[in-house]
Gaussian input, Z-matrix of N, CA and C with variables (Angstrom, degrees):
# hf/3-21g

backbone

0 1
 N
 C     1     B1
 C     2     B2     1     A1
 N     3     B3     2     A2     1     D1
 C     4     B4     3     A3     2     D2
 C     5     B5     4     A4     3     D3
 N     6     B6     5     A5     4     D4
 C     7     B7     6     A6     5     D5
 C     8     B8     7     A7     6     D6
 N     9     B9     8     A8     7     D7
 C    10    B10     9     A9     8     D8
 C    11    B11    10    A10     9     D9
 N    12    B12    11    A11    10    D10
 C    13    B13    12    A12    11    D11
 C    14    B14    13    A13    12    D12
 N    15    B15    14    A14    13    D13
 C    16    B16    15    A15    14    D14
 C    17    B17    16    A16    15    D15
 N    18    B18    17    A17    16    D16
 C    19    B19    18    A18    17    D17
 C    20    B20    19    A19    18    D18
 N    21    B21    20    A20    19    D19
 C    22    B22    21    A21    20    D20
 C    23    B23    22    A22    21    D21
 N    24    B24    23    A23    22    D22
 C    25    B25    24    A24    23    D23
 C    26    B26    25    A25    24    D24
 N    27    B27    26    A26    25    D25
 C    28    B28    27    A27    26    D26
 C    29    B29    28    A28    27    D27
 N    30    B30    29    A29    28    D28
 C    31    B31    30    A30    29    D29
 C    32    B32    31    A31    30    D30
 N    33    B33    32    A32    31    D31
 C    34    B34    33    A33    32    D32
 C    35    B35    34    A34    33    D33
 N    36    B36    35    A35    34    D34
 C    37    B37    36    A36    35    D35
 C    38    B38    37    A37    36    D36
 N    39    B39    38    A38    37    D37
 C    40    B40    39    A39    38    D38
 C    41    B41    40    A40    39    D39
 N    42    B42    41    A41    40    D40
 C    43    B43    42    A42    41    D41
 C    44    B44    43    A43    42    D42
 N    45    B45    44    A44    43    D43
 C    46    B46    45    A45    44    D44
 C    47    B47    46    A46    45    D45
 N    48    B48    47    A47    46    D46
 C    49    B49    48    A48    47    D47
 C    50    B50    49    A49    48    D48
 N    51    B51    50    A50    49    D49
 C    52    B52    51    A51    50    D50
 C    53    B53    52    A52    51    D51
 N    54    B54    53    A53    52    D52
 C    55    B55    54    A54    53    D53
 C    56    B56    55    A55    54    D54
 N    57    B57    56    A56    55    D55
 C    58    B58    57    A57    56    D56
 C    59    B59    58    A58    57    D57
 N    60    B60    59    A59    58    D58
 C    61    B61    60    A60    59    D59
 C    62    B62    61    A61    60    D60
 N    63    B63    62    A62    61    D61
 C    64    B64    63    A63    62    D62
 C    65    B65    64    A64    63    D63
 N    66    B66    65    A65    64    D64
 C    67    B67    66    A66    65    D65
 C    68    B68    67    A67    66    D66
 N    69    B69    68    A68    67    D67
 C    70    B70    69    A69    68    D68
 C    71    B71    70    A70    69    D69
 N    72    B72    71    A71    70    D70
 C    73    B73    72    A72    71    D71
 C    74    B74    73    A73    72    D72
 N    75    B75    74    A74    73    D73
 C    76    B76    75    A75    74    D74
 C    77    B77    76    A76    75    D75
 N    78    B78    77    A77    76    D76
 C    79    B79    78    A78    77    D77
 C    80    B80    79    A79    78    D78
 N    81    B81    80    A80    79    D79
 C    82    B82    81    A81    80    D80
 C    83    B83    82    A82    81    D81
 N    84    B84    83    A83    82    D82
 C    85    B85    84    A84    83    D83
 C    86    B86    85    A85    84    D84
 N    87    B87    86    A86    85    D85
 C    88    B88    87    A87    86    D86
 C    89    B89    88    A88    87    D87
 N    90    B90    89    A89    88    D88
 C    91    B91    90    A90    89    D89
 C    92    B92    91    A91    90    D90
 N    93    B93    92    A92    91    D91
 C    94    B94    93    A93    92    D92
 C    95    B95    94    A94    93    D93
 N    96    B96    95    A95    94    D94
 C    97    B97    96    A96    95    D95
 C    98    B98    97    A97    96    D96
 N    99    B99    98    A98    97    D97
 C   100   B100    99    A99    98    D98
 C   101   B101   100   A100    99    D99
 N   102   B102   101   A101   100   D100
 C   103   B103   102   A102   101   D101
 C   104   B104   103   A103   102   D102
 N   105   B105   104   A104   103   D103
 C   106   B106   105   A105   104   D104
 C   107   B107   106   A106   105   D105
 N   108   B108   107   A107   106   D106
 C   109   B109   108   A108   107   D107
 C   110   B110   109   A109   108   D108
 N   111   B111   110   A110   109   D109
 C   112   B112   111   A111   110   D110
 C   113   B113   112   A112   111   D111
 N   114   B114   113   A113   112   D112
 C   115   B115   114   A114   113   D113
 C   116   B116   115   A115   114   D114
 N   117   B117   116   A116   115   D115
 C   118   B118   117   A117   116   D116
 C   119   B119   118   A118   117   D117
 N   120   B120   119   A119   118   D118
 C   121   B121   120   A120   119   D119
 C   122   B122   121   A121   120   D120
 N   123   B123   122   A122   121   D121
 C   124   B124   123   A123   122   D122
 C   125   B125   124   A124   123   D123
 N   126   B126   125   A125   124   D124
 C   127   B127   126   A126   125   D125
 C   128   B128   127   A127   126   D126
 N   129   B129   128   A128   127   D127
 C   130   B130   129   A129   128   D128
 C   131   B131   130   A130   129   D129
 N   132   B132   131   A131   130   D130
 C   133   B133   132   A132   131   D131
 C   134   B134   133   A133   132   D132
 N   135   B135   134   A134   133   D133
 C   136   B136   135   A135   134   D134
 C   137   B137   136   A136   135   D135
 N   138   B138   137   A137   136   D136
 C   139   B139   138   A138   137   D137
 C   140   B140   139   A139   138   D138
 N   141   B141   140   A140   139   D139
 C   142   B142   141   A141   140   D140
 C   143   B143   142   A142   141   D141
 N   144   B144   143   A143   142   D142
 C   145   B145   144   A144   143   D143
 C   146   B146   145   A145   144   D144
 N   147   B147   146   A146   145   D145
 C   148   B148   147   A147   146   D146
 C   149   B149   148   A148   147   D147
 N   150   B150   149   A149   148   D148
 C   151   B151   150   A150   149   D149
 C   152   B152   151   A151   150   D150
 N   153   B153   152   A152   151   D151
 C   154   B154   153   A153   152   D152
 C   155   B155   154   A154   153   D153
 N   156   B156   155   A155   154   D154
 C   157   B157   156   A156   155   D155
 C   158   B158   157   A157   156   D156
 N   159   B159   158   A158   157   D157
 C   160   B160   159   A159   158   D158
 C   161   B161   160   A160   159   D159
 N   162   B162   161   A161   160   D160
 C   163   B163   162   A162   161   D161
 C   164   B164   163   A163   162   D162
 N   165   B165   164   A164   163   D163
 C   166   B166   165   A165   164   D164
 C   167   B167   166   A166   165   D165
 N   168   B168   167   A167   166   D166
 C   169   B169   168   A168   167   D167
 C   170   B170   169   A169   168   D168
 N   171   B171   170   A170   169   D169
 C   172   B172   171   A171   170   D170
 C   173   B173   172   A172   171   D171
 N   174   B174   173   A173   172   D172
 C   175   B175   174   A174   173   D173
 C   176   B176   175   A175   174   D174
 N   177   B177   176   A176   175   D175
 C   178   B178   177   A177   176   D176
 C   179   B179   178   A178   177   D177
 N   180   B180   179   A179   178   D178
 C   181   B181   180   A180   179   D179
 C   182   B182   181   A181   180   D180
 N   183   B183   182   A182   181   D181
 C   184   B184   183   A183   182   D182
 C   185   B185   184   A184   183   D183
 N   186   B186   185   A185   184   D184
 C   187   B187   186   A186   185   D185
 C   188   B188   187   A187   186   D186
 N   189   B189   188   A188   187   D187
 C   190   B190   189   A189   188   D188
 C   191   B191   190   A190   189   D189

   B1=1.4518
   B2=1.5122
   B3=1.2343
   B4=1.3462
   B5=2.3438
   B6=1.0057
   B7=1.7961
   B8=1.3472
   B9=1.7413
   B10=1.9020
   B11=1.1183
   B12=1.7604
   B13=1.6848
   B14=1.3591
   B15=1.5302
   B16=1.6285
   B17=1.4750
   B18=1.9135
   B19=1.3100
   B20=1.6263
   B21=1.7961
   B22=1.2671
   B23=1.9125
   B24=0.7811
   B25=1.6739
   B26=2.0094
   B27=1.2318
   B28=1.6701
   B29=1.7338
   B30=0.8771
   B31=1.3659
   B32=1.1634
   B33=1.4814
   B34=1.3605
   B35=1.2575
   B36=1.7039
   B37=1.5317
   B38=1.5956
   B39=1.7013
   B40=1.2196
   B41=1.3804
   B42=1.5018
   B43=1.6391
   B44=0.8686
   B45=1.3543
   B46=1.7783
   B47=1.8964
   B48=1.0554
   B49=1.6079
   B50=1.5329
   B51=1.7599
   B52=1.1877
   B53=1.6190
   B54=1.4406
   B55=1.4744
   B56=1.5341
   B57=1.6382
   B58=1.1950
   B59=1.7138
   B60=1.7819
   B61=1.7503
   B62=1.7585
   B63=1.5034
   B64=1.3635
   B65=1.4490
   B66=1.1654
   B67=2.1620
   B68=0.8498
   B69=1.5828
   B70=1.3986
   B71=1.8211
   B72=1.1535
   B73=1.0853
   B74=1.9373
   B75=1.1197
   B76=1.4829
   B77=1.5303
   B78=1.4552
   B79=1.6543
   B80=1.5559
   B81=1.4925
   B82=1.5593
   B83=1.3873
   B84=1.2021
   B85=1.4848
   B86=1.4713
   B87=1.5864
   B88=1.4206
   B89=1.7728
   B90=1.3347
   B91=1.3238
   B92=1.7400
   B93=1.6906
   B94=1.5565
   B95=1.8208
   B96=1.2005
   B97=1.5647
   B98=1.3077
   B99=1.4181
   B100=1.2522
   B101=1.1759
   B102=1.7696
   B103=1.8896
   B104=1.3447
   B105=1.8999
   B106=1.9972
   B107=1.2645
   B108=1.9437
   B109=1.3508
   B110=1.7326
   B111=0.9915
   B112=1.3906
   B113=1.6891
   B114=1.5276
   B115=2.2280
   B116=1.2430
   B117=1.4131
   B118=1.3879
   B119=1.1841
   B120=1.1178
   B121=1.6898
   B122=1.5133
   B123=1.4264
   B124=1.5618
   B125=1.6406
   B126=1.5089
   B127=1.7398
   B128=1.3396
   B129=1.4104
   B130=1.4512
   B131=1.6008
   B132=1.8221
   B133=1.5439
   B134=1.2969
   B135=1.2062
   B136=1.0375
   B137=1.7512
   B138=1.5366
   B139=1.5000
   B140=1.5571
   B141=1.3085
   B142=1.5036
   B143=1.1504
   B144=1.3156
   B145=1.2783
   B146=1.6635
   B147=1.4105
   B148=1.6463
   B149=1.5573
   B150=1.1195
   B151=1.1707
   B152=1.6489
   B153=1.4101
   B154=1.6550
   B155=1.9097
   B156=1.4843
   B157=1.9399
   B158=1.2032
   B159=1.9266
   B160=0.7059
   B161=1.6144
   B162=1.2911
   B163=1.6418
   B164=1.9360
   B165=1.0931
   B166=1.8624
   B167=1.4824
   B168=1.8171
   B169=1.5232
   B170=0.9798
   B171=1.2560
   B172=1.6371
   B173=1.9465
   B174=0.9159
   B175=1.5512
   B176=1.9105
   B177=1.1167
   B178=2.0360
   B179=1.5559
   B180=1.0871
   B181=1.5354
   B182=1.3701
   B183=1.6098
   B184=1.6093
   B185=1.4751
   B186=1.0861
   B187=1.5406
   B188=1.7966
   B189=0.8435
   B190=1.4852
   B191=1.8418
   A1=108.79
   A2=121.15
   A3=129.31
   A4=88.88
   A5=92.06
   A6=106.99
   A7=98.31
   A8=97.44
   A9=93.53
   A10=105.22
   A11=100.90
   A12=122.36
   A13=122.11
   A14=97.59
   A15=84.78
   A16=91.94
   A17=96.05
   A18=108.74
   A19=78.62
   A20=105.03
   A21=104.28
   A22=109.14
   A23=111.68
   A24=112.27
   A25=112.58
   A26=102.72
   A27=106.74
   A28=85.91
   A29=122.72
   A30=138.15
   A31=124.35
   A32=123.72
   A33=125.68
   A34=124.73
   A35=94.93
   A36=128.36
   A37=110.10
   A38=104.72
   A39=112.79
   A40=134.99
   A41=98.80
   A42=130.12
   A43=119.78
   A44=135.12
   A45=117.32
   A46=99.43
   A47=118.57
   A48=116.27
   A49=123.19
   A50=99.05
   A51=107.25
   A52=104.76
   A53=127.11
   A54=134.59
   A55=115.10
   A56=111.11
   A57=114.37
   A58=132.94
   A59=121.36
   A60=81.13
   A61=98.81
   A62=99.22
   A63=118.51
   A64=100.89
   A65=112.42
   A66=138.89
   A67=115.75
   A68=122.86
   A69=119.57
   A70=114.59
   A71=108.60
   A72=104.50
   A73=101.33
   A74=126.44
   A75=123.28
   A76=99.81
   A77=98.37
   A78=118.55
   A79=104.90
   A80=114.98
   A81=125.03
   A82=120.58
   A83=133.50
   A84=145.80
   A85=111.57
   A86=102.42
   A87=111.28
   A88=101.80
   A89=108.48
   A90=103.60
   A91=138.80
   A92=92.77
   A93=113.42
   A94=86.48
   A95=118.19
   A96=126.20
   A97=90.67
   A98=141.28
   A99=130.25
   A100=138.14
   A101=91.02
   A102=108.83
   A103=90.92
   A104=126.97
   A105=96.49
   A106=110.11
   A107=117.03
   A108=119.04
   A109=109.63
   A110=160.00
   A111=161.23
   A112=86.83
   A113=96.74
   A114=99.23
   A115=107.21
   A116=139.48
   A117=151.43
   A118=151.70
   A119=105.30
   A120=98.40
   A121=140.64
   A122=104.81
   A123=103.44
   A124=91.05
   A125=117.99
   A126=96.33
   A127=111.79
   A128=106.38
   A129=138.95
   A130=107.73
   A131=94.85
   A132=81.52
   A133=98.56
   A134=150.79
   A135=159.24
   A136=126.40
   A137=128.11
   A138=139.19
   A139=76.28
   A140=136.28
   A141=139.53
   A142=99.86
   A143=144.20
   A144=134.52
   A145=113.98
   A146=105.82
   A147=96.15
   A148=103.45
   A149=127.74
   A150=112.92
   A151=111.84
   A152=96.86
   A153=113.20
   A154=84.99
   A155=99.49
   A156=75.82
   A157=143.74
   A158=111.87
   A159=114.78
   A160=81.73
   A161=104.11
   A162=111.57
   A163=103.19
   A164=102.44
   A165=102.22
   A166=122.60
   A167=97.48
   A168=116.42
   A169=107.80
   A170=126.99
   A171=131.69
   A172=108.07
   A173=116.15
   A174=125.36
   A175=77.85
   A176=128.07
   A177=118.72
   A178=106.89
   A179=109.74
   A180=100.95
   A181=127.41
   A182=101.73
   A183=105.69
   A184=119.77
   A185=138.78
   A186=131.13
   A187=74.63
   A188=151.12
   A189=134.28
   A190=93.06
   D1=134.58
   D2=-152.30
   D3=-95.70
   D4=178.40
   D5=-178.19
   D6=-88.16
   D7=126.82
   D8=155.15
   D9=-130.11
   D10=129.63
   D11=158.24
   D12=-86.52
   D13=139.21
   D14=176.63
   D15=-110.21
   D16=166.84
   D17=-141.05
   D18=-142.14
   D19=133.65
   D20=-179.64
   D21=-96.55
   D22=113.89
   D23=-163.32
   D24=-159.22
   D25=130.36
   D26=-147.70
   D27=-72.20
   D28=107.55
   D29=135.41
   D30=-85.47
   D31=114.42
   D32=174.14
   D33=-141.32
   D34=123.04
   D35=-177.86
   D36=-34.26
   D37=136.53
   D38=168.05
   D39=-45.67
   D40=-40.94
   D41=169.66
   D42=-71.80
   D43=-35.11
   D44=172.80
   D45=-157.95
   D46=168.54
   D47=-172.27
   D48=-90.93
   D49=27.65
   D50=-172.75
   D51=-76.54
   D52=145.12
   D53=173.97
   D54=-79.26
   D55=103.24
   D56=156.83
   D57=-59.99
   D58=134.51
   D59=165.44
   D60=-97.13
   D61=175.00
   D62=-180.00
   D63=-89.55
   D64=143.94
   D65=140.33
   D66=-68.52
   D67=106.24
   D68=150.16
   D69=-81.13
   D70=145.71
   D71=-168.04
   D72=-121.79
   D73=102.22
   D74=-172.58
   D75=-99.30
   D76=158.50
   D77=176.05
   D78=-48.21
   D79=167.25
   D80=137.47
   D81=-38.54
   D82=142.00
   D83=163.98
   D84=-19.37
   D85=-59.15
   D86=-155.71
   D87=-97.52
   D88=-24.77
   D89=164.95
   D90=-63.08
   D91=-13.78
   D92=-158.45
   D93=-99.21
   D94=-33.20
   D95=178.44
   D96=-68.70
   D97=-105.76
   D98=168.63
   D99=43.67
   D100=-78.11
   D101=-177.93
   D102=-88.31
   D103=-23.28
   D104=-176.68
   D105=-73.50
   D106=-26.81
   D107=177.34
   D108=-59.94
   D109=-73.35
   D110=57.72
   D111=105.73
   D112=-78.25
   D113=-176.43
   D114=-76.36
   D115=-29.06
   D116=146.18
   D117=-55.83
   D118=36.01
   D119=-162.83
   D120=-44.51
   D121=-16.64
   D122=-171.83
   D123=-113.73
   D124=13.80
   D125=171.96
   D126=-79.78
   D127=173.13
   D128=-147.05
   D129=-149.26
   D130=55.47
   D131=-179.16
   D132=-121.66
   D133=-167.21
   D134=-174.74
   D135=-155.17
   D136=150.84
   D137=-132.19
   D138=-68.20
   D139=-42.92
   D140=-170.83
   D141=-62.41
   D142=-41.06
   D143=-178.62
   D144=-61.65
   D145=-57.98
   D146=179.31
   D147=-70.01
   D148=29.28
   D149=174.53
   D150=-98.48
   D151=-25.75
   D152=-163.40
   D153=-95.81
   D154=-36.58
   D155=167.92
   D156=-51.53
   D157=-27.76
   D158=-143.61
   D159=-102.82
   D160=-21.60
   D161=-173.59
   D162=-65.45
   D163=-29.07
   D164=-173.56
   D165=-84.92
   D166=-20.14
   D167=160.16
   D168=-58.10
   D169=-67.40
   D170=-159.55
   D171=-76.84
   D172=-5.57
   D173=-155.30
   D174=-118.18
   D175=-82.80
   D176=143.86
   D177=5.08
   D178=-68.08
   D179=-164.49
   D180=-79.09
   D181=-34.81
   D182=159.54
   D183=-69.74
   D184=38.93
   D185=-161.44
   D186=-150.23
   D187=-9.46
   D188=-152.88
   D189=-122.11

């Protein structure tokens, strides 16, 4: 099961003009390394790295 952030961003319902926030929903750790290795070829990051990405997203989103 991949990470979900929620994301504070004015979404508003068809039904009334109340502000939804949005879910981002990101890959697995090792899946998200993967696809950067994949567009990247010569990076040098490692499963610990998207880990702390994913940690600054979510740590990002509570600060907002």
């Amino acid at each position: 099961m991949g990470t979900m952030i929620l994301i504070n961003s004015p979404n508003t319902t068809k039904d009334s003009n109340k502000v939804s926030p949005a879910v981002a929903k990101f890959p697995e750790q090792a899946d998200l390394l993967n696809q950067l290795k994949a567009r990247r070829k010569k990076l040098r990051a490692h499963l610990a790295d998207m880990e702390v990405v994913l940690e600054i997203l979510e740590n990002h989103q509570h600060e907002s």
